[in-house]
N, C-alpha and C positions, 0 to 999 in steps of 0.2 A: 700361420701365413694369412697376412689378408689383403687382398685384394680392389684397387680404390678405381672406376672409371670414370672418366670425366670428355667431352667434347661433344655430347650429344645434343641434340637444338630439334628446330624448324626449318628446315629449309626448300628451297621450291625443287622441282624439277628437272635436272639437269645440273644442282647444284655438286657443292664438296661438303666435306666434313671431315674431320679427324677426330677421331677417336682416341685417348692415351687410356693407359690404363698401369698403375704404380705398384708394384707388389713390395709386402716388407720382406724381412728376410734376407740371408748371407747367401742364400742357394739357388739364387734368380736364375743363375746361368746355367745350373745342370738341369733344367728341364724347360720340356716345349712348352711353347705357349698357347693358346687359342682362342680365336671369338668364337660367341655365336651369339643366333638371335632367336628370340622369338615374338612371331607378331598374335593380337588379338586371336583367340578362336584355335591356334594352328600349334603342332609341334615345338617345342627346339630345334633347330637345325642349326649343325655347323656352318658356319662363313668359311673361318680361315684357318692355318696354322700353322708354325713356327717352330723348326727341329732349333738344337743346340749344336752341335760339329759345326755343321757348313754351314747354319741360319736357312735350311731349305724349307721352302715353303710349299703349302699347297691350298686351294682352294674351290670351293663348293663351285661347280659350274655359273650357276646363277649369277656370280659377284665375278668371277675370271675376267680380267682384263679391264676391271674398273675399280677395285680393290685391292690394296695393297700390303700386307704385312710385315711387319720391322719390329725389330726388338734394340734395347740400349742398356747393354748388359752393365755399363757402368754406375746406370742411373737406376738400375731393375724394372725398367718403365719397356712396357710394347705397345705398340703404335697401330692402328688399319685407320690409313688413308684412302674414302670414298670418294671416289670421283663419279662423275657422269650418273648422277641417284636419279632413285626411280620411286613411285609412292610405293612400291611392290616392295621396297628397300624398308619401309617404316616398320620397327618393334624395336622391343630393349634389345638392347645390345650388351651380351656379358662377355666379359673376357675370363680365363679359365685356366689355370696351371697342369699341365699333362701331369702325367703318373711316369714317363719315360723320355728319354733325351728326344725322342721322332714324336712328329708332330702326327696327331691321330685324328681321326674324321667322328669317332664314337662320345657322344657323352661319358660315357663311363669311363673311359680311358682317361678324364681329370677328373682330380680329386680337390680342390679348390675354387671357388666360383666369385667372382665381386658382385655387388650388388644389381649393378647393371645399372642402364644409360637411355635414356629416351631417345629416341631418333624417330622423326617425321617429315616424310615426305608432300610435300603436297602437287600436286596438277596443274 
């Protein structure tokens, strides 16, 4: 399985961004999906993620309500739509194949990872 992200930039502000991210493979659809980031200095930390049944999602308070998770199981591509960014928002951004159909808050709980994506906010 691997893993390709792509929509990462510069951007000010208060800007957007979207994020895709394309997995290969026939098995896209049986399992969740996830971001996450990590900036300079600091942890991993989950963003977002993406069950399989209902497409339910969940997310890391910090991003809630400015951040949006979608997956396109036709195309095996998942989606986080940033809105309203902050520079606190700037680090790679990976996206990450769960280990189970429910989307999980834990690194561990995916076993696949893309290479990840620049994202920079500035002031």
């Amino acid at each position: 399985v691997q893993l390709v992200e792509s929509g990462g930039g510069l951007v000010q502000a208060g800007g957007s961004l979207r994020l895709s991210c394309v997995a290969s493979g026939r098995t896209f659809s049986s399992y969740a999906m996830g971001w996450f980031r990590q900036a300079p200095g600091k942890e991993r930390e989950f963003v977002a993620g993406i069950g399989v049944v209902t497409a339910s999602t969940t997310y890391a308070d910090s991003v809630k309500g400015r951040f949006t998770i979608s997956r396109d199981n036709a195309n095996n591509t998942v989606y986080l739509q940033m809105n309203t960014l902050k520079p606190e928002d700037t680090a790679v951004y990976y996206c990450a194949r769960g280990r189970r159909p429910w989307a999980a808050l834990a690194g561990n709980d995916y076993d696949y990872w893309g290479q990840g994506t620049q994202v920079t906010v500035s002031s």
